[in-house]
N, C-alpha and C positions, 0 to 999 in steps of 0.2 A: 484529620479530614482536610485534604487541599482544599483551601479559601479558589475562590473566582480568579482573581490576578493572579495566583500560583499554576491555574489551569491555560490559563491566557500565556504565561510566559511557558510554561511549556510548549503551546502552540505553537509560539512565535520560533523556538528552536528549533522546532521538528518542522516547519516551514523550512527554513533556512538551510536545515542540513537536505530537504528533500530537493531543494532549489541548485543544490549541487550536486547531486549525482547523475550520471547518466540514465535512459530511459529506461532501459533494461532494467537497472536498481529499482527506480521509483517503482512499477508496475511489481516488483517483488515487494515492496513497502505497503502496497493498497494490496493485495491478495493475501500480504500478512495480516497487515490492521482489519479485513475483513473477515478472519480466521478467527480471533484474537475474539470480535465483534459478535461472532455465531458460538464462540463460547461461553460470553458472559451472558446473552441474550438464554443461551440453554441453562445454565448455572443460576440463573435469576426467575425461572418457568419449573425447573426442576433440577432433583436430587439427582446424578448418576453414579451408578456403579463403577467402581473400579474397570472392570472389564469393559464397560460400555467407553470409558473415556479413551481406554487406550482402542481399544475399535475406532471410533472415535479419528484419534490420531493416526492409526493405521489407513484408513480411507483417505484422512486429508493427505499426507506423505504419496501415495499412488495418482492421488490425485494433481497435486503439485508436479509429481514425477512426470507425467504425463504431457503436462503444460509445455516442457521446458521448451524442445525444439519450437512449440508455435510462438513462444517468445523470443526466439532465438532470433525466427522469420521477423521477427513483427522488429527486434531492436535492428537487425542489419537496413532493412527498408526506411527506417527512422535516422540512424545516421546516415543512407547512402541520400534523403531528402534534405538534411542539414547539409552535407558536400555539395548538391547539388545546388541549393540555393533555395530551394522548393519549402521549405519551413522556416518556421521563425518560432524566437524561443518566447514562452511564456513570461508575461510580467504579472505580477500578485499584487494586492494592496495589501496595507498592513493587516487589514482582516485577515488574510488572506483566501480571495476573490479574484480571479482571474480579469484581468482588465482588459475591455474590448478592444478592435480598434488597432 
C-alpha cells in the first residue's frame, strides 16, 4: 500500500512532467486521468462483465476519436495566443495550485 509521501511524490512528478508538455498533451493527460477515474469509480460501485468493459472501451476510443480535430482547433488557437503574446504560462505551487496574479 503507497504511504501519503509516496503519493505526494508521485504528484510532485506528474506535476512536473505535465508542466512540460505542450497544451495539446496536457488536455490528452486530464481526458486520460479522467477515463482512468470513471473506471475505478465503476470497478469500485460494481462488477463488469467482460463484454461490458470492452464496450466499455469501445465507446470511450470513438469517443476520444471524435474529440481530436476540436483539440486540434483548440491547441493551434493556444499556440497562435502564446506567438502572439496574448497568454501567459501558468505558474503552480508546490501543492500544486495555480498561482494567481
Amino acid at each position: 500500500m503507497e504511504t501519503t509521501l509516496q503519493l505526494f511524490a508521485y504528484e510532485e512528478i506528474l506535476m512536473n512532467i505535465v508542466r512540460s508538455l505542450p497544451a495539446e498533451r496536457v488536455i490528452q493527460i486530464l481526458d486520460y486521468a479522467r477515463y482512468i477515474q470513471s473506471l475505478t469509480d465503476k470497478l469500485i460501485t460494481e462488477d463488469e462483465t467482460e463484454e461490458e468493459i470492452i464496450a466499455d472501451e469501445e465507446h470511450w476510443n470513438s469517443q476520444f476519436a471524435a474529440t481530436q480535430d476540436g483539440l486540434k482547433k483548440m491547441a493551434d488557437k493556444v499556440r497562435s495566443d502564446i506567438h502572439a503574446g496574448r497568454s501567459m504560462p501558468m505558474v503552480f505551487t508546490k501543492e500544486g495550485k495555480i498561482l494567481k496574479g
